[in-house]
HTML snippet that shows the backbone in 3Dmol.js (N, CA, C, O; Angstrom):
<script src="https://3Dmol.org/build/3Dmol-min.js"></script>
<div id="view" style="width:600px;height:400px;position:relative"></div>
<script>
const pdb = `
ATOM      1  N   UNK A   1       0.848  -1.183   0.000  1.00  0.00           N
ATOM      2  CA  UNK A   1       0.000   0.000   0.000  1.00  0.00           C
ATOM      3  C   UNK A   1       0.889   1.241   0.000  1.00  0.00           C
ATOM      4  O   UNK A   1       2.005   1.071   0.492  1.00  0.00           O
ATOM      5  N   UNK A   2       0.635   2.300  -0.403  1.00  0.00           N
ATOM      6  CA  UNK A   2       1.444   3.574  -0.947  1.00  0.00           C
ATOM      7  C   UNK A   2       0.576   4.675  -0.013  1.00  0.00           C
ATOM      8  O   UNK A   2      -0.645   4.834  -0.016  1.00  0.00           O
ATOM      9  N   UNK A   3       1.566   5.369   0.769  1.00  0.00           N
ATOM     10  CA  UNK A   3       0.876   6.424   1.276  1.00  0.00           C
ATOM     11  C   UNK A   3       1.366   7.904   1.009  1.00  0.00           C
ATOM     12  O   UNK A   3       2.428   8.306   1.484  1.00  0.00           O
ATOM     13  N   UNK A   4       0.650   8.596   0.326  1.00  0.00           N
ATOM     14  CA  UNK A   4       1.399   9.885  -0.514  1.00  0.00           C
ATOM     15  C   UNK A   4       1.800  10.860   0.941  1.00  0.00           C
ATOM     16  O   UNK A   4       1.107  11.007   1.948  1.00  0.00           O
ATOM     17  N   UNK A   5       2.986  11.364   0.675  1.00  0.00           N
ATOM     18  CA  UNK A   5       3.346  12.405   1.598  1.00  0.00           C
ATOM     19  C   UNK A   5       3.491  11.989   2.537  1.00  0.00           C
ATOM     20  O   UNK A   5       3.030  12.694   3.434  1.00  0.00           O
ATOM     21  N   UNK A   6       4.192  10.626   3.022  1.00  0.00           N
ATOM     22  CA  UNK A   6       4.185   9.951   4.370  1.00  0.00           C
ATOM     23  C   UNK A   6       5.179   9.677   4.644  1.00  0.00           C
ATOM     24  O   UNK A   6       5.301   9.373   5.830  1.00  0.00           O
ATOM     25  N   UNK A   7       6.417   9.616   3.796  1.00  0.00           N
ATOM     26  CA  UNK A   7       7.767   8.705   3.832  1.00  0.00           C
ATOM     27  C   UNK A   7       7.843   7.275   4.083  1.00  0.00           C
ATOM     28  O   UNK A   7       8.718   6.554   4.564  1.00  0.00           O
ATOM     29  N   UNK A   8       6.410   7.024   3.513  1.00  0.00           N
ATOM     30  CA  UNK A   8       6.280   5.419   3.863  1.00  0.00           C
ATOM     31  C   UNK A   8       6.250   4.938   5.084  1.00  0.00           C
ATOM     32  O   UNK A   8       6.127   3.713   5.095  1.00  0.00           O
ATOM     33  N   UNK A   9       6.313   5.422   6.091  1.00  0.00           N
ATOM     34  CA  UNK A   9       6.266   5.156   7.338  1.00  0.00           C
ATOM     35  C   UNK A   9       7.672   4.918   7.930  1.00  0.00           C
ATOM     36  O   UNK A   9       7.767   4.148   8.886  1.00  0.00           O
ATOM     37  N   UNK A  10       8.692   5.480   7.470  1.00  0.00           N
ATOM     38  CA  UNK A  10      10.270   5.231   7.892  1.00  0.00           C
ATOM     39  C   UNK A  10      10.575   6.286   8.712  1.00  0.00           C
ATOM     40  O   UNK A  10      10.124   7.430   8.760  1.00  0.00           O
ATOM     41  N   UNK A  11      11.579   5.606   9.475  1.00  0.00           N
ATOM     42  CA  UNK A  11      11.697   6.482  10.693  1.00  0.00           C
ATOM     43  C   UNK A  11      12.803   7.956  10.205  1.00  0.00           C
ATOM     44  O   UNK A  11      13.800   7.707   9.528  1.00  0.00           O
ATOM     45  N   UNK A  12      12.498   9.429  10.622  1.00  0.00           N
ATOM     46  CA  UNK A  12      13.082  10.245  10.033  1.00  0.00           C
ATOM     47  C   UNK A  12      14.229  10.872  11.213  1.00  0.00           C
ATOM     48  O   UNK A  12      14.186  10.604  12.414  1.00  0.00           O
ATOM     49  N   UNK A  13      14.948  11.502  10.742  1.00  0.00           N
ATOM     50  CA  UNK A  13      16.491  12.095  11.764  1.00  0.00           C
ATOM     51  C   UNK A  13      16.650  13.106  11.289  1.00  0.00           C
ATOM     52  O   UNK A  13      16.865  13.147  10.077  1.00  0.00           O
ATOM     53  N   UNK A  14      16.601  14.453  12.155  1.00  0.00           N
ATOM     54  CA  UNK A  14      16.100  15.796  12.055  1.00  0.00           C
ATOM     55  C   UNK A  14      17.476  16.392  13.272  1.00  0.00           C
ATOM     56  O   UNK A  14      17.963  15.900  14.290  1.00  0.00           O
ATOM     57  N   UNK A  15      17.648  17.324  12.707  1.00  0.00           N
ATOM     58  CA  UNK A  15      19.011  18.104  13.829  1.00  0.00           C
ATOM     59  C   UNK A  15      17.864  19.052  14.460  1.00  0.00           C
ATOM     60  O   UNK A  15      17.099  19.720  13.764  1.00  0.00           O
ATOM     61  N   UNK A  16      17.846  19.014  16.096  1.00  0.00           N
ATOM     62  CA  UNK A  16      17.751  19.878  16.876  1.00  0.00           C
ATOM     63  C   UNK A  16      17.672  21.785  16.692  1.00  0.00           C
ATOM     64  O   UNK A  16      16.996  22.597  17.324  1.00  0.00           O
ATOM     65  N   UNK A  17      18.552  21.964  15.690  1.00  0.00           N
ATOM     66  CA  UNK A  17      19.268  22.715  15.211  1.00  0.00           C
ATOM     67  C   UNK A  17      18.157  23.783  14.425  1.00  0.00           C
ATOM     68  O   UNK A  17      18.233  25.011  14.453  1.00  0.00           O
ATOM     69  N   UNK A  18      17.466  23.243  13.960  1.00  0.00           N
ATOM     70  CA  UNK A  18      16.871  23.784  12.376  1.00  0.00           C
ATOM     71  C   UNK A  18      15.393  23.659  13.132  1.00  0.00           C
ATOM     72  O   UNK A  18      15.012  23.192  14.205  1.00  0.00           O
ATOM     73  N   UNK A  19      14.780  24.307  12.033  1.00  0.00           N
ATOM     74  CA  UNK A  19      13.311  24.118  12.135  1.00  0.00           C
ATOM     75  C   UNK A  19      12.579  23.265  12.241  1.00  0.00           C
ATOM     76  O   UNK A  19      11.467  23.520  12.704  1.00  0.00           O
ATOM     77  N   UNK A  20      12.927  21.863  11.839  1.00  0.00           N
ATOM     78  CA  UNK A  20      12.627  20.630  11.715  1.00  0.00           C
ATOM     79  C   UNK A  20      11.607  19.891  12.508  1.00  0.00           C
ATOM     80  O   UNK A  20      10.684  19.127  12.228  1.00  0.00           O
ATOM     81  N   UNK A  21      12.235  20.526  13.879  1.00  0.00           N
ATOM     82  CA  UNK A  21      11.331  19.719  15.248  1.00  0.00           C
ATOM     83  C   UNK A  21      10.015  20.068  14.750  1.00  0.00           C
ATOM     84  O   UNK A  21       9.209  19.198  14.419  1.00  0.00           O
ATOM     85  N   UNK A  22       9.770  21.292  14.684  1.00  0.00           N
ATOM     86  CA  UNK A  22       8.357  21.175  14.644  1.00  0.00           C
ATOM     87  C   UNK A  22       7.304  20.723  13.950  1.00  0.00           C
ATOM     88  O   UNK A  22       6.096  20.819  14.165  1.00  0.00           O
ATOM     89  N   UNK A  23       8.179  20.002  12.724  1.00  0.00           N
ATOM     90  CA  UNK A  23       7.473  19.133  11.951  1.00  0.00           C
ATOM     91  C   UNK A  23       7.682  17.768  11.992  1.00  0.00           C
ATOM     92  O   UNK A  23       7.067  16.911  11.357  1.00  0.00           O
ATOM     93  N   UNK A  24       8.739  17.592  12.910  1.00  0.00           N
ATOM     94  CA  UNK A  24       8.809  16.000  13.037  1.00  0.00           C
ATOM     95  C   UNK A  24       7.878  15.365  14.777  1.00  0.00           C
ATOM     96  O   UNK A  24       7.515  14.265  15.193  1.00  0.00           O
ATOM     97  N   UNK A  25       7.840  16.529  15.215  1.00  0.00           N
ATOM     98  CA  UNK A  25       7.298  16.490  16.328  1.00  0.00           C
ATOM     99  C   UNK A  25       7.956  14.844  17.076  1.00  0.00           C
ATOM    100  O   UNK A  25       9.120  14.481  16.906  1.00  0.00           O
ATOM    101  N   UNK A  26       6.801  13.950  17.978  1.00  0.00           N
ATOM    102  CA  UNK A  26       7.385  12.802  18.400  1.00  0.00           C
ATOM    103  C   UNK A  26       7.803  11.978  17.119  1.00  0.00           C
ATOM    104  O   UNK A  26       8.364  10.883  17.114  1.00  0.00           O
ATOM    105  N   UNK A  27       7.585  12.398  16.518  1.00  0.00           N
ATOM    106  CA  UNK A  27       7.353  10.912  14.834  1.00  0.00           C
ATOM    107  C   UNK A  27       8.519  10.949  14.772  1.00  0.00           C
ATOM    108  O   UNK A  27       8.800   9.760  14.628  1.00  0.00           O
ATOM    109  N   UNK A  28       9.883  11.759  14.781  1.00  0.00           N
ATOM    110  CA  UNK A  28      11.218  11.763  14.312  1.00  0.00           C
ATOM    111  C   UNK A  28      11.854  10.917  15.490  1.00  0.00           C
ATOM    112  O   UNK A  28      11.359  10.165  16.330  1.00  0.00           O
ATOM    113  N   UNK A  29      13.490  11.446  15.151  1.00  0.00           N
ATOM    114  CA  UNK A  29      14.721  11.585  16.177  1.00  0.00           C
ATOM    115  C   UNK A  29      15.462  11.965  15.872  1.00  0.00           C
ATOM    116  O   UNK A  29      15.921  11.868  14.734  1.00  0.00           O
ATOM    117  N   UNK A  30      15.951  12.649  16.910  1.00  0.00           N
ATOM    118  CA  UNK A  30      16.902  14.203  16.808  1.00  0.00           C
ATOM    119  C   UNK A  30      18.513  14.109  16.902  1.00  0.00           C
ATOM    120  O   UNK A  30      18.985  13.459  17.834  1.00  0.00           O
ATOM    121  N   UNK A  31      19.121  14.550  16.244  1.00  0.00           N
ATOM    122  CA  UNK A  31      20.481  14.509  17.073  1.00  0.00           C
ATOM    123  C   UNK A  31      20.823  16.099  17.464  1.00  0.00           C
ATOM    124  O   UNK A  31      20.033  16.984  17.137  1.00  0.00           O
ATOM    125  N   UNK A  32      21.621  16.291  17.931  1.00  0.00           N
ATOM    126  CA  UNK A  32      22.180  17.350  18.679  1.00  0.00           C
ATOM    127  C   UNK A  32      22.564  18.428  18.382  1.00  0.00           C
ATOM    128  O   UNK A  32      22.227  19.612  18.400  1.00  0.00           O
ATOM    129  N   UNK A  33      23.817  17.398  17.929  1.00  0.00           N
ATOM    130  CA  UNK A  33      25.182  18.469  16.972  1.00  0.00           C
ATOM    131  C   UNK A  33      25.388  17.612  15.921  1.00  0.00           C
ATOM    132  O   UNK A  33      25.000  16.453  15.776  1.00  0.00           O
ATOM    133  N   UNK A  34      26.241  18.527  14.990  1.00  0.00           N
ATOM    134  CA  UNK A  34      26.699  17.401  13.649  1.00  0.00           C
ATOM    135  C   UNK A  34      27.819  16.898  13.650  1.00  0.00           C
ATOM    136  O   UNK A  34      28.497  16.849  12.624  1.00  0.00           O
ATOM    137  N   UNK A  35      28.224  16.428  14.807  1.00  0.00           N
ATOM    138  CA  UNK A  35      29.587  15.527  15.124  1.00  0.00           C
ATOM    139  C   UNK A  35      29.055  14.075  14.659  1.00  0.00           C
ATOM    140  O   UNK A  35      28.052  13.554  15.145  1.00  0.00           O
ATOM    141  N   UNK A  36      29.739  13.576  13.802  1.00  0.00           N
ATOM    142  CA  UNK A  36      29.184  12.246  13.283  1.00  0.00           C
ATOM    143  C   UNK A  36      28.964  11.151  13.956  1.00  0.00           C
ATOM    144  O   UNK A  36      28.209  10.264  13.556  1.00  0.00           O
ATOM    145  N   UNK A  37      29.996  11.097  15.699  1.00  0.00           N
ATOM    146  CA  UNK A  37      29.321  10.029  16.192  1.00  0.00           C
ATOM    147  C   UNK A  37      28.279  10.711  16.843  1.00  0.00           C
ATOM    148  O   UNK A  37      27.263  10.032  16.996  1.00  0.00           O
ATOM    149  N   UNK A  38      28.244  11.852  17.264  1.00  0.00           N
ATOM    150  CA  UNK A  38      26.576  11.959  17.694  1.00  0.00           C
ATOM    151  C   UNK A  38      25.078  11.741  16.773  1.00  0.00           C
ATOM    152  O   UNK A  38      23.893  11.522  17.020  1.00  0.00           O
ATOM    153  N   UNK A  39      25.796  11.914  15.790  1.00  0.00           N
ATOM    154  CA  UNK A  39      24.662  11.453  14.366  1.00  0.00           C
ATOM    155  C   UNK A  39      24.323   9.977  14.552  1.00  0.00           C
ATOM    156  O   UNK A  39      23.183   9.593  14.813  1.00  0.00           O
ATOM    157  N   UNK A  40      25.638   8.968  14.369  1.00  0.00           N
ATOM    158  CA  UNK A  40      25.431   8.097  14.301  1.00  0.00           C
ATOM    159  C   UNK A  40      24.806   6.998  15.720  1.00  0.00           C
ATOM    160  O   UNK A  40      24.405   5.835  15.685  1.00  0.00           O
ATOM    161  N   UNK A  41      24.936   7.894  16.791  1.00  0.00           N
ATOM    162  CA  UNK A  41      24.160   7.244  17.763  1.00  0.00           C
ATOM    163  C   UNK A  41      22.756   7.599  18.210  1.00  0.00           C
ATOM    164  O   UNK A  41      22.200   6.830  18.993  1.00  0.00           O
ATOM    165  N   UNK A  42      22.037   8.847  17.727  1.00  0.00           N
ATOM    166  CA  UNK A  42      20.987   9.563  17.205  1.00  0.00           C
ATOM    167  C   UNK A  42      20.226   7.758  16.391  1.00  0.00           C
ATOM    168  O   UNK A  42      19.296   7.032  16.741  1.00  0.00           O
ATOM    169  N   UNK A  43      21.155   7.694  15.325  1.00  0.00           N
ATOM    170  CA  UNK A  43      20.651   6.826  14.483  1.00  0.00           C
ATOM    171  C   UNK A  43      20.340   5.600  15.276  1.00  0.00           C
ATOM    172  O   UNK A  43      19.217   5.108  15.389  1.00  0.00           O
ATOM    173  N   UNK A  44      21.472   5.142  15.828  1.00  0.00           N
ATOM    174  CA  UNK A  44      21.132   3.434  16.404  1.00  0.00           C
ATOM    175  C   UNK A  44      20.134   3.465  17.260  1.00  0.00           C
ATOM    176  O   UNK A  44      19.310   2.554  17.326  1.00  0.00           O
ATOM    177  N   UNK A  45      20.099   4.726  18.152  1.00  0.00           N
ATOM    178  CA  UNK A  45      19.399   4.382  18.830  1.00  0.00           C
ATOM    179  C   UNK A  45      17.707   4.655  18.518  1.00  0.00           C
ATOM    180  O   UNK A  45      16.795   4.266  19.247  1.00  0.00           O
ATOM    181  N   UNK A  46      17.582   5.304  17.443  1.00  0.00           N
ATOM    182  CA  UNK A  46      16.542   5.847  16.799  1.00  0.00           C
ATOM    183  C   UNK A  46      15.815   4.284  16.124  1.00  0.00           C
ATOM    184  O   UNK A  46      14.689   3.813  16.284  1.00  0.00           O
ATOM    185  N   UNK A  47      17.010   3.777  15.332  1.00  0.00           N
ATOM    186  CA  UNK A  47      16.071   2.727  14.596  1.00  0.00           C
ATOM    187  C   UNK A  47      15.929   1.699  15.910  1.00  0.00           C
ATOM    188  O   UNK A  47      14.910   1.015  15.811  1.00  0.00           O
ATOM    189  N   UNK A  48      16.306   1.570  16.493  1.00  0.00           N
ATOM    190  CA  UNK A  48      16.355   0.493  17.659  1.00  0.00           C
ATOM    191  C   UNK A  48      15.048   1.078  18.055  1.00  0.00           C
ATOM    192  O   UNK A  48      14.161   0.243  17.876  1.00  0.00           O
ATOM    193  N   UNK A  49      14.647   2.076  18.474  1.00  0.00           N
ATOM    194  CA  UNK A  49      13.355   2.680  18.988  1.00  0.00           C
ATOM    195  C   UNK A  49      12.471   2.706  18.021  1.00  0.00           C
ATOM    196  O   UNK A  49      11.407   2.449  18.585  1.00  0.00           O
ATOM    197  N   UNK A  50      12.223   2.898  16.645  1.00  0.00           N
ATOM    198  CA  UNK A  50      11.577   2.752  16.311  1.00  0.00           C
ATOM    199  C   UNK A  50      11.024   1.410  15.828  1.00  0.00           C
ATOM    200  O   UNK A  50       9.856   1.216  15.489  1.00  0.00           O
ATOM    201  N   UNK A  51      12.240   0.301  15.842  1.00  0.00           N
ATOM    202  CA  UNK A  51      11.290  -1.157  15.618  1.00  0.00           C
ATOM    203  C   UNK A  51      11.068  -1.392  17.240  1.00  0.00           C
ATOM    204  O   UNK A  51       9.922  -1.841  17.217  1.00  0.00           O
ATOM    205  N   UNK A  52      11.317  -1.377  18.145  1.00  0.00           N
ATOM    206  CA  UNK A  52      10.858  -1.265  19.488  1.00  0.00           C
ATOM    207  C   UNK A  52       9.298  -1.475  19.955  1.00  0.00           C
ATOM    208  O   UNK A  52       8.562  -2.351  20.409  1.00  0.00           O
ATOM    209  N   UNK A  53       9.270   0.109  19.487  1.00  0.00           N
ATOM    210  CA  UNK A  53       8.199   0.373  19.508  1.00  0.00           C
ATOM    211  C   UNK A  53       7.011   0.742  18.170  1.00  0.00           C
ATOM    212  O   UNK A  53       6.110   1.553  17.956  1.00  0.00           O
ATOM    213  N   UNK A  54       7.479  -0.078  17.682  1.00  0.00           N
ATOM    214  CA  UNK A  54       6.564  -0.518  16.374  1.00  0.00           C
ATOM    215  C   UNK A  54       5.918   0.867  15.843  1.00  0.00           C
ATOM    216  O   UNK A  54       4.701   1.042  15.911  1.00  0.00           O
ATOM    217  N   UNK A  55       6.913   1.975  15.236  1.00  0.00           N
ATOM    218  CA  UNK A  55       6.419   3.322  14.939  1.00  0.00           C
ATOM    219  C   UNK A  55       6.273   3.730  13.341  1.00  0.00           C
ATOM    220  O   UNK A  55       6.791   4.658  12.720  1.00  0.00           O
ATOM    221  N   UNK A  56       5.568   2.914  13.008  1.00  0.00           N
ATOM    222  CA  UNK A  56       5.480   2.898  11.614  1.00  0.00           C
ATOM    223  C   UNK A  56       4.082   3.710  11.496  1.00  0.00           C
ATOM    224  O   UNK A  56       3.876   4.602  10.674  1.00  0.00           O
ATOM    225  N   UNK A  57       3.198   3.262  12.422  1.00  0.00           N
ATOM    226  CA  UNK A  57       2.085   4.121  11.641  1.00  0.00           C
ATOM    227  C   UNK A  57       2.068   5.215  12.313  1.00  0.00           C
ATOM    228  O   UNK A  57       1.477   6.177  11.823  1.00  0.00           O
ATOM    229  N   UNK A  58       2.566   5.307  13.308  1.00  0.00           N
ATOM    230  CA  UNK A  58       3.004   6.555  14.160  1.00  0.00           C
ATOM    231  C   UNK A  58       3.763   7.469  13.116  1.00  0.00           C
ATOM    232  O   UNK A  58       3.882   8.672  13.349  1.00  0.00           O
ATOM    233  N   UNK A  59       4.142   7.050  12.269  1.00  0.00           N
ATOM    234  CA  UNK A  59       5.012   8.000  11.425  1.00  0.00           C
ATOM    235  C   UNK A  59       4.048   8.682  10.124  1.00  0.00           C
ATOM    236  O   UNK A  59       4.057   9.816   9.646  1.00  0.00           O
ATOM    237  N   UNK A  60       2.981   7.095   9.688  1.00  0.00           N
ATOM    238  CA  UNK A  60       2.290   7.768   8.633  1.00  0.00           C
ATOM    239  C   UNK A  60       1.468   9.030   9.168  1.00  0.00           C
ATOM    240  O   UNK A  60       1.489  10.186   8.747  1.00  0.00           O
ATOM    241  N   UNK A  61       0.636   8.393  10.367  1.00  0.00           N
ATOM    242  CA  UNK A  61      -0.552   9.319  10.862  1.00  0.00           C
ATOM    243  C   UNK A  61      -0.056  10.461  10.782  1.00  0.00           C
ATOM    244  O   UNK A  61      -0.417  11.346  10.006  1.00  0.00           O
ATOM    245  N   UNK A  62       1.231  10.542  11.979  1.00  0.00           N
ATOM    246  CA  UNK A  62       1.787  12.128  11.408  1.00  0.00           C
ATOM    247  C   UNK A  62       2.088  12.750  10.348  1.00  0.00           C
ATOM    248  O   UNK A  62       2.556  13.886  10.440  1.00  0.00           O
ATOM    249  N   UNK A  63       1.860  12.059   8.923  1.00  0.00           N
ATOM    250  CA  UNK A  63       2.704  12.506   8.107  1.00  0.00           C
ATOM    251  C   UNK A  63       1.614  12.794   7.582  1.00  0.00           C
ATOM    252  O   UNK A  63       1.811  13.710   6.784  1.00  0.00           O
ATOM    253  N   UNK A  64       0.354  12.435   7.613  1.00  0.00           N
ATOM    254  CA  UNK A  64      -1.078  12.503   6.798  1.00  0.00           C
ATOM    255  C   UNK A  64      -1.408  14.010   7.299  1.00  0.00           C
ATOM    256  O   UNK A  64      -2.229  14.629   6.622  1.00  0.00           O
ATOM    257  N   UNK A  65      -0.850  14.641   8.408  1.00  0.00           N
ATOM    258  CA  UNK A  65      -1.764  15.829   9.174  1.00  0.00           C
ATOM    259  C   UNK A  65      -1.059  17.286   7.760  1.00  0.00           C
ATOM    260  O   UNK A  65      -1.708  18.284   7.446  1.00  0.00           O
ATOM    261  N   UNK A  66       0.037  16.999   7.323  1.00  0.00           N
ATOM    262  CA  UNK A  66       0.404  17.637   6.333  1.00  0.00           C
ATOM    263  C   UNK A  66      -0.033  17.875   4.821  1.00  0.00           C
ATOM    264  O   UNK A  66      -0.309  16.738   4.438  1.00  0.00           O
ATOM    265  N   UNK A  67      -0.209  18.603   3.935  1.00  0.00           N
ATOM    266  CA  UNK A  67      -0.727  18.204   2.621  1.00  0.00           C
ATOM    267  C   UNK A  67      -0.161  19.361   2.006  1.00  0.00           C
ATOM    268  O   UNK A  67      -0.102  20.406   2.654  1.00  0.00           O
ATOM    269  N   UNK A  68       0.227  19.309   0.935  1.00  0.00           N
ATOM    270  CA  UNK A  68       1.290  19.911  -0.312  1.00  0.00           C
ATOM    271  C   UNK A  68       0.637  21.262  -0.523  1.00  0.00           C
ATOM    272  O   UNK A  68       1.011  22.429  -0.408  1.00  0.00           O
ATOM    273  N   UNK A  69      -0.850  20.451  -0.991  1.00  0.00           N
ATOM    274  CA  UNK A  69      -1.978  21.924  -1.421  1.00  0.00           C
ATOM    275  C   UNK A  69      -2.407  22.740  -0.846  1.00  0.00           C
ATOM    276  O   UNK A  69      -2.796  23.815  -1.303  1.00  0.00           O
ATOM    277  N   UNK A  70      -2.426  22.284   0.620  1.00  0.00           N
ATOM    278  CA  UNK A  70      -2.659  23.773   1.742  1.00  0.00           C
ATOM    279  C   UNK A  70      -1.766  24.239   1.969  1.00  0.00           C
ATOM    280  O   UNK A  70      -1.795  25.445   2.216  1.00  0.00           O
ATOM    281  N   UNK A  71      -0.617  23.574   1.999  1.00  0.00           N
ATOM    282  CA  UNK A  71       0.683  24.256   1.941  1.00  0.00           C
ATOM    283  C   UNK A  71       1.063  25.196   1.075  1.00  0.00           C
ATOM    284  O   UNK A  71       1.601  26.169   1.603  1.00  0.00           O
ATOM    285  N   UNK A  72       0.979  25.214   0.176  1.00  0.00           N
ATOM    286  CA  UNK A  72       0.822  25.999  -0.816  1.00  0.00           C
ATOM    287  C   UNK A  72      -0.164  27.147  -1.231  1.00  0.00           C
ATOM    288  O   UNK A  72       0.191  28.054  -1.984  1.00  0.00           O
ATOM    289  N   UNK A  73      -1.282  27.063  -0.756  1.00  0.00           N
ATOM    290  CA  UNK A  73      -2.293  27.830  -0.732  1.00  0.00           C
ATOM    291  C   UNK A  73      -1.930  28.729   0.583  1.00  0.00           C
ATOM    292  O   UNK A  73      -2.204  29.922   0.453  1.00  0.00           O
ATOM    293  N   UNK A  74      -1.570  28.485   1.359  1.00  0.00           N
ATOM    294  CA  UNK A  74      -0.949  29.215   2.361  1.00  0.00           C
ATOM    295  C   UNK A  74       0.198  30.055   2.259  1.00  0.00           C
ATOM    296  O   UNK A  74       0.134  30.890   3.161  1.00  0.00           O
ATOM    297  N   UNK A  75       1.441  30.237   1.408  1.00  0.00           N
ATOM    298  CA  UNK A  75       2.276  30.690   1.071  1.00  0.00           C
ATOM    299  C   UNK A  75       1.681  32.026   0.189  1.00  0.00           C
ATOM    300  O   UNK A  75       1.792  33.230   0.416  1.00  0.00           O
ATOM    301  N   UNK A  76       0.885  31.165  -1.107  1.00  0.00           N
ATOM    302  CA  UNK A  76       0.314  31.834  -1.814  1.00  0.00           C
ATOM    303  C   UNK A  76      -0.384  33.472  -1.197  1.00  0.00           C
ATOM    304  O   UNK A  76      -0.092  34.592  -1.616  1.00  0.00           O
ATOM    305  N   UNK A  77      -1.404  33.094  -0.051  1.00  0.00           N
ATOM    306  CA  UNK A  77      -2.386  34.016   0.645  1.00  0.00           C
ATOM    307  C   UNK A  77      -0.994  35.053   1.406  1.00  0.00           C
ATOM    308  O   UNK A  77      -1.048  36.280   1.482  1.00  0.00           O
ATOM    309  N   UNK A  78      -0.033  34.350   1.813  1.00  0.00           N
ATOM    310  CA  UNK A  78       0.668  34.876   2.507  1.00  0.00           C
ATOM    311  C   UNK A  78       1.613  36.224   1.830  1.00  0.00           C
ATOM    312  O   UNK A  78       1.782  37.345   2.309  1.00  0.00           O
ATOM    313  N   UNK A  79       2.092  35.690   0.660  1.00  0.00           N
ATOM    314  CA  UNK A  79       2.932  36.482  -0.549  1.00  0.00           C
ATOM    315  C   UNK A  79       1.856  37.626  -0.890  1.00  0.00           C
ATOM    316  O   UNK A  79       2.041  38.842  -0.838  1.00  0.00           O
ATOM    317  N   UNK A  80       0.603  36.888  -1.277  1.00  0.00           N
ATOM    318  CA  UNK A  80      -0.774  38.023  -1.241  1.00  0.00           C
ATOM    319  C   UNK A  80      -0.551  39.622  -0.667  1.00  0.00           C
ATOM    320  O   UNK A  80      -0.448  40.738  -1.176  1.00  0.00           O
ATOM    321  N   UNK A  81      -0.540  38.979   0.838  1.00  0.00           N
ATOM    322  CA  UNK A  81      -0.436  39.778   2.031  1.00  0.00           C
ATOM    323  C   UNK A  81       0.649  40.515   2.223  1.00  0.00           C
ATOM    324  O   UNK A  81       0.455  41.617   2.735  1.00  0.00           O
ATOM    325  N   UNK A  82       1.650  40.242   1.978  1.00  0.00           N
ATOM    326  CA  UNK A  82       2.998  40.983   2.013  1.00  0.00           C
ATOM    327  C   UNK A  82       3.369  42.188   0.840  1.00  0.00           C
ATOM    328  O   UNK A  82       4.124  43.160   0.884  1.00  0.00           O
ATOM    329  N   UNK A  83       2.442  41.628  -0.256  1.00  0.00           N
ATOM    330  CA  UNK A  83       2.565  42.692  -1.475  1.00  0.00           C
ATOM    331  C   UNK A  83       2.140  43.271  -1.315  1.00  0.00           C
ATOM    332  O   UNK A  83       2.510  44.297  -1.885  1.00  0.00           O
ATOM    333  N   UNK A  84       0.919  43.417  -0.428  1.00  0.00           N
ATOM    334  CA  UNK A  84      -0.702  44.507  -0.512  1.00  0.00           C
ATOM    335  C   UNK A  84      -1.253  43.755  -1.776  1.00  0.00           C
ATOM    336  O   UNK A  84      -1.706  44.566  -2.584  1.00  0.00           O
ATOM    337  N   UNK A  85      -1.348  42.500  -2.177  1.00  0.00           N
ATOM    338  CA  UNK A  85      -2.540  42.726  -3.391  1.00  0.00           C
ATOM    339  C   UNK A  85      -4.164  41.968  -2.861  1.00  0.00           C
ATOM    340  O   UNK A  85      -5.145  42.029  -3.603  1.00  0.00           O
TER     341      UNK A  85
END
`;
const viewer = $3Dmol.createViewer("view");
viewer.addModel(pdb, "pdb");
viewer.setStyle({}, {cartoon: {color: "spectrum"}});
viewer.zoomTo();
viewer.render();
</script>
């Protein structure tokens, strides 16, 4: 089964750093800094947690609350607004 805009339900790794959190909310895992073993233990311990705790649809559900076209329609209204038109 194919779920559009979901990443398939795979677990995602987002830096602390950036804007990211707030779209990965619990569904991700974070690393810190970009020192590579902190990346890479971000990772082990990420996929270890996510077959763990069986977070696959935990990942779609979150990923369904997003959609391309409101996204976009939102930018749109927004650019609107900033021009005066």
């Amino acid at each position: 089964m194919s779920y559009p805009n979901t990443g398939f339900g795979k677990p995602g790794f987002l830096s602390t750093h950036t804007s990211l959190p707030e779209i990965g909310s619990d569904a991700a895992f974070y690393f810190e800094n970009f020192e590579p073993k902190t990346m890479q233990n971000a990772f082990v311990k990420g996929i270890e947690a996510f077959k763990i705790n069986d977070m696959q649809q935990k990942v779609i559900t979150h990923a369904l609350q997003f959609d391309w076209q409101e996204t976009a329609q939102q930018y749109l209204k927004l650019y609107d607004e900033c021009l005066g038109l």
